[in-house]
Steps between C-alpha positions, in 0.01 A plus 500: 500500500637863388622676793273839492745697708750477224310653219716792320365834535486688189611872449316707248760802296344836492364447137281241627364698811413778282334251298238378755479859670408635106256181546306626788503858371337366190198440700546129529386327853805460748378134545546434099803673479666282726403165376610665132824570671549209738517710822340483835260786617772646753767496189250696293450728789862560590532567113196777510661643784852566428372561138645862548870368528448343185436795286727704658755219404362493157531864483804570582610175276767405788392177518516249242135320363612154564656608862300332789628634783554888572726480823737837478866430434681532837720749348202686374637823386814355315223265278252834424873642396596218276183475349479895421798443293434190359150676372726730329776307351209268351382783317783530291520134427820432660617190543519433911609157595481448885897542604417907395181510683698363827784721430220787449367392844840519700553831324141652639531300839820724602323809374260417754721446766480109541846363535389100563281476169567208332372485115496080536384304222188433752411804505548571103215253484297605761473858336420384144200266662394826672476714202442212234804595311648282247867508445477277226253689330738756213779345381866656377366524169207631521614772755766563235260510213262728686817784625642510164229524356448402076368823355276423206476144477407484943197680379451316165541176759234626756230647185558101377472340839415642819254751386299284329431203848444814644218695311380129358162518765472820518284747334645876401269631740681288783877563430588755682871705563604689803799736501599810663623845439663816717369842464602838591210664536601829576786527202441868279597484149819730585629255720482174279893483412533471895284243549634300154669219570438508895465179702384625815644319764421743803554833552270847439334340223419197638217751644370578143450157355241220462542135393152376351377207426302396170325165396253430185397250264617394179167574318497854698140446628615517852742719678576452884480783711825634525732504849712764578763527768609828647784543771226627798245289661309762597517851259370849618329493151300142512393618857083460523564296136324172524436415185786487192489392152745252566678308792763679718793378710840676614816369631814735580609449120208492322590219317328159424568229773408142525239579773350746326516314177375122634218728688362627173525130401303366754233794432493390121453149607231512665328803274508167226408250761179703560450546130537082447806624259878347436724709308878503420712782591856571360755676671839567490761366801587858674614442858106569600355204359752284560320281808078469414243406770273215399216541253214348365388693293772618293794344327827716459731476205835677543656669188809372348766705754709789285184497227238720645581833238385258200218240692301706749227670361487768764856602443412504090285805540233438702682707765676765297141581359420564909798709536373717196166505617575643846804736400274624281230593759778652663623690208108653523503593904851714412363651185163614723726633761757685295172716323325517872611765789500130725825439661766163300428295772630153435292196498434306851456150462124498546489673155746253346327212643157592312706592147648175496213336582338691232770446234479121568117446436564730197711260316319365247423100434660530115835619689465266757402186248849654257691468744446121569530427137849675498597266837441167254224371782186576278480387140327798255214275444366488876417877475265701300766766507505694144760682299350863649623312856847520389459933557659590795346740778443825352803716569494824235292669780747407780794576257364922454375459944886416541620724269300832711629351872843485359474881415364632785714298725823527299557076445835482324451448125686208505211375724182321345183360591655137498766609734266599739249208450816227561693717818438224732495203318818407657399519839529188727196340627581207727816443620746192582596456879845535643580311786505781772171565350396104561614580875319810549163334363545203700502733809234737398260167410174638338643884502735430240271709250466776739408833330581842536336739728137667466654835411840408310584659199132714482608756693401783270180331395185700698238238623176477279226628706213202515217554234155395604232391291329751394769698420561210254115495397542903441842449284330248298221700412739846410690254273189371323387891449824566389472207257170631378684852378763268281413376149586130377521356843503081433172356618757220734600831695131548612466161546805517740418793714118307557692236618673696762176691549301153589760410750532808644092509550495144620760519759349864620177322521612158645677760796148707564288127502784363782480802707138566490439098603772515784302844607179286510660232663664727797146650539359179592 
C-alpha cells in the first residue's frame, strides 16, 4: 500500500498562478477553477490572496515566468544591481556568458561595500532561475552578426524573413509601431544653429526639452494617444489641469525609462484586452525597452538593431510631418506676437503639450499608410492609397510663414525652415546605465525616476488663473459671433464648436441637477 505521507508536493511557477488567478477573474466559480487546475480550496485561496505579489512581479519583469519560488536573494541589493545591468547589456545584444556576469557581480559587490561576496557558480545559477535568464540563449555569431551589423542585405534578410512570421496573422489595422522623439519646445527660430546637433545630456536645457512618445497602425486608422515626459512632476502651469490630450510623466531627465515605458505597456494591454483585440507592435531595442513585463494581449517584435532610419515607419516621416506640423503652429504664435503690442513671452509647456498633441492627430492616414510602405512591412496592394497620396503635407504656406518670422526676428539666412523643423532630432531619449548609476538606483529602489521640483525651470512663467464654466460657456459663444462676421467658414468648424458647446451645457447642467438633489436631500 502507497505510503500517503510521502506524496511529492508540487510547486506551481508564477505563469501558472497567474493563470488560475486570470481564471477566477474571468468569472469562473473558485470550486471549478480548482478541479481545472488540480488545487485544493486553501491553494486557490492562498493564490487569490497573495495575487498582488504576483503582478507586481510580473510588472516589474524581475522574476522569470517559469520561476516557482520568489524568496529574495540573501544578497538582495547586489542581485537588483546585476540584473540592472544585465537589462542593459541585453539590449545591445551582447554576448554575456556567466564568468562576466560573476566578474560583473564582484565588481558591483565592492561598490557596495561587501568585502565577503562570493560570485560562486551556485549562486550564478541561482540568479538566472530568479530572473529566467538564459545564458545559452544568443550565441557568438549571432551577437556578432547583430553589432556589425549587414547594411542592405540585414534588411533585405528581415523584409524576406522575419517580417513576414511576423505580420503573417495580422491585419494592417493590428500592426502597430512605437518609437520616440525629444523636443525642445521652447527653441525660437534664431536660436536653431544652437540647438543643431545638441544631445542634451543635462544642463540648462535639459529644462527646455520633452521626449514624446508616438504609436499608430500600419493602415493609419488608429493613432494612440500620445505620452509625453517632462522633467517636473508637478508644473506651476498644469496646476488645476486634470484633463490632457495625452498622457504625462516626468523624471529628472525627461527621458524615456523602462518604468515609464513597460507602464504604458501594461496600459495598452489591457486597453486591447478590454477591446477582445491582439495586435503586434514593433519596436526598436533602445535601452528603454530592453526588459518587457508580461502581456497577453500584445506581441512585440524588435527591429533589426542599427536599421531603424530605413524600417521604422515612424522615423520615415510619420514624425518629421509632427515636427512640421507643430513648428509650424509655432511659427503662427511668433508671427501674432511680433504684429501685437503683447509681450515675446516664450512658450510654457502647457502650450507645447496641446500643439503637439494637436500636430499628432493632424497627421494624416495617407502619410501615415506612406510611410509603412517605405519601411517594406506593408505591400502597395493592402492599401487604397492613390498616386495624389504620394503629395506631401502642404508646405508653400509654411515656406512664405517662415520666410516673415525670419525677418522680423533676424534668423540668419543661412537658416531655413528645415533647420528649424530637425534642431532636436539628435537629442537623446533613453539612456544606458553606468554602474554608479546601477548603485544609486539600487539604493533609491522605486525613486530612481524621481522628477524635478514643482517650480523648476518655470520660474518666469505667471500661474494661469482657474477659468470656470461659464466663463468657458461665454468664450464659446463670442467665438461663434465672431465666426458669424467671417465669410467661407467650413461647415466641420461649426460642427466643432457645437461639440464643445454640448459638453459644456451638459456638464453645467449635470453640476446644477447634483447640487439641487444634494440640497433636497440635506433638507430632509
Amino acid at each position: 500500500m502507497a505510503n500517503k505521507g510521502n506524496k511529492k508536493r508540487r510547486q506551481f511557477s508564477l505563469e501558472e498562478k497567474m493563470k488560475v488567478v486570470e481564471a477566477v477573474d474571468s468569472g469562473k466559480r473558485k470550486g471549478d477553477v480548482a478541479k481545472e487546475f488540480g488545487i485544493t480550496p486553501s491553494t486557490l485561496s492562498t493564490f487569490l490572496k497573495d495575487r498582488a505579489k504576483f503582478e507586481e512581479k510580473v510588472r516589474e519583469a524581475s522574476v522569470g515566468p517559469q520561476r516557482k519560488r520568489m524568496r529574495n536573494a540573501l544578497y538582495d541589493d547586489i542581485d537588483k544591481a546585476v540584473f540592472a545591468w544585465f537589462r542593459e547589456i541585453h539590449a545591445k545584444n551582447i554576448l554575456v556568458t556567466g564568468s562576466v556576469i560573476r566578474k560583473k557581480a564582484l565588481n558591483l559587490a565592492n561598490m557596495l561595500g561587501y568585502d565577503n561576496f562570493q560570485a560562486s557558480v551556485g549562486w550564478l545559477n541561482r540568479f538566472r532561475d530568479r530572473h529566467g535568464i538564459a545564458l545559452k540563449a544568443v550565441c557568438r555569431e549571432d551577437s556578432d552578426r547583430l553589432m556589425n551589423g549587414l547594411g542592405i542585405d540585414k534588411v533585405n534578410e528581415w523584409h524576406a524573413g522575419e517580417i513576414i512570421k511576423l505580420i503573417a496573422d495580422y491585419s494592417p489595422d493590428d500592426i502597430f509601431n512605437a518609437d520616440e522623439t525629444g523636443v525642445f519646445f521652447q527653441l525660437l527660430p534664431q536660436h536653431t544653429l544652437a540647438a543643431k546637433g545638441d544631445h542634451c545630456r543635462g544642463g540648462k536645457k535639459a529644462k527646455q526639452r520633452l521626449t514624446a512618445l508616438f504609436c499608430c497602425n500600419a493602415s493609419g486608422t488608429e493613432k494612440m494617444r500620445p505620452l509625453i515626459v517632462g522633467r517636473s512632476a508637478n508644473p506651476r502651469c498644469l496646476k488645476n489641469v486634470h484633463s490632457l490630450p495625452c498622457d504625462y510623466r516626468a523624471n529628472r531627465w525627461a527621458w524615456m525609462t523602462q518604468d515609464l515605458f513597460n507602464e504604458w505597456l501594461m496600459q495598452v494591454d489591457a486597453r486591447m484586452k478590454r477591446a477582445e483585440r491582439r495586435i503586434l507592435l514593433l519596436i526598436d531595442n533602445c535601452s528603454a525597452h530592453n526588459m518587457l513585463p508580461r502581456l497577453e494581449r500584445i506581441q512585440v517584435g524588435y527591429l533589426p538593431s542599427n536599421c531603424t532610419a530605413v524600417l521604422q515607419p515612424l522615423n520615415l516621416g510619420i514624425i518629421h510631418t509632427m515636427k512640421v506640423l507643430y513648428r509650424s503652429h509655432l511659427l503662427k504664435q511668433i508671427l501674432l506676437k511680433c504684429h501685437s503690442s503683447e509681450d515675446q513671452e516664450k512658450v510654457d509647456m502647457r502650450q507645447a503639450i496641446d500643439m503637439i498633441a494637436a500636430a499628432w492627430w493632424s497627421v494624416k492616414q495617407s502619410t501615415v499608410v506612406r510611410c509603412w510602405q517605405k519601411a517594406g512591412i506593408i505591400p502597395m496592394e493592402l492599401t487604397d492609397s492613390g498616386p495624389e497620396a504620394a503629395a506631401s503635407e502642404p508646405e508653400i504656406a509654411t515656406e512664405e510663414l517662415w520666410h516673415s518670422v525670419a525677418i522680423a526676428t533676424c534668423v540668419p539666412n543661412e537658416i531655413n525652415f528645415q533647420d528649424f523643423v530637425t534642431a532636436d532630432d539628435d537629442l537623446i531619449i533613453s539612456q544606458d546605465l553606468m554602474d554608479t548609476e546601477v548603485i544609486q538606483g539600487t539604493e533609491a529602489g522605486e525613486n530612481t525616476d524621481e522628477a524635478g521640483s514643482e517650480d523648476e525651470g518655470e520660474a518666469s512663467s505667471p500661474q494661469q488663473p482657474k477659468i470656470t464654466i461659464t466663463e468657458a460657456i461665454s468664450s464659446v459663444q463670442k467665438l461663434r459671433q465672431f465666426l458669424s462676421t467671417c465669410a467661407g467658414v467650413p461647415d466641420a468648424v461649426f460642427g466643432q464648436l457645437n461639440g464643445i458647446d454640448e459638453y459644456l451645457m451638459r456638464k453645467v447642467t449635470q453640476t446644477l441637477v447634483d447640487s439641487k438633489l444634494t440640497d433636497f436631500l440635506q433638507t430632509k
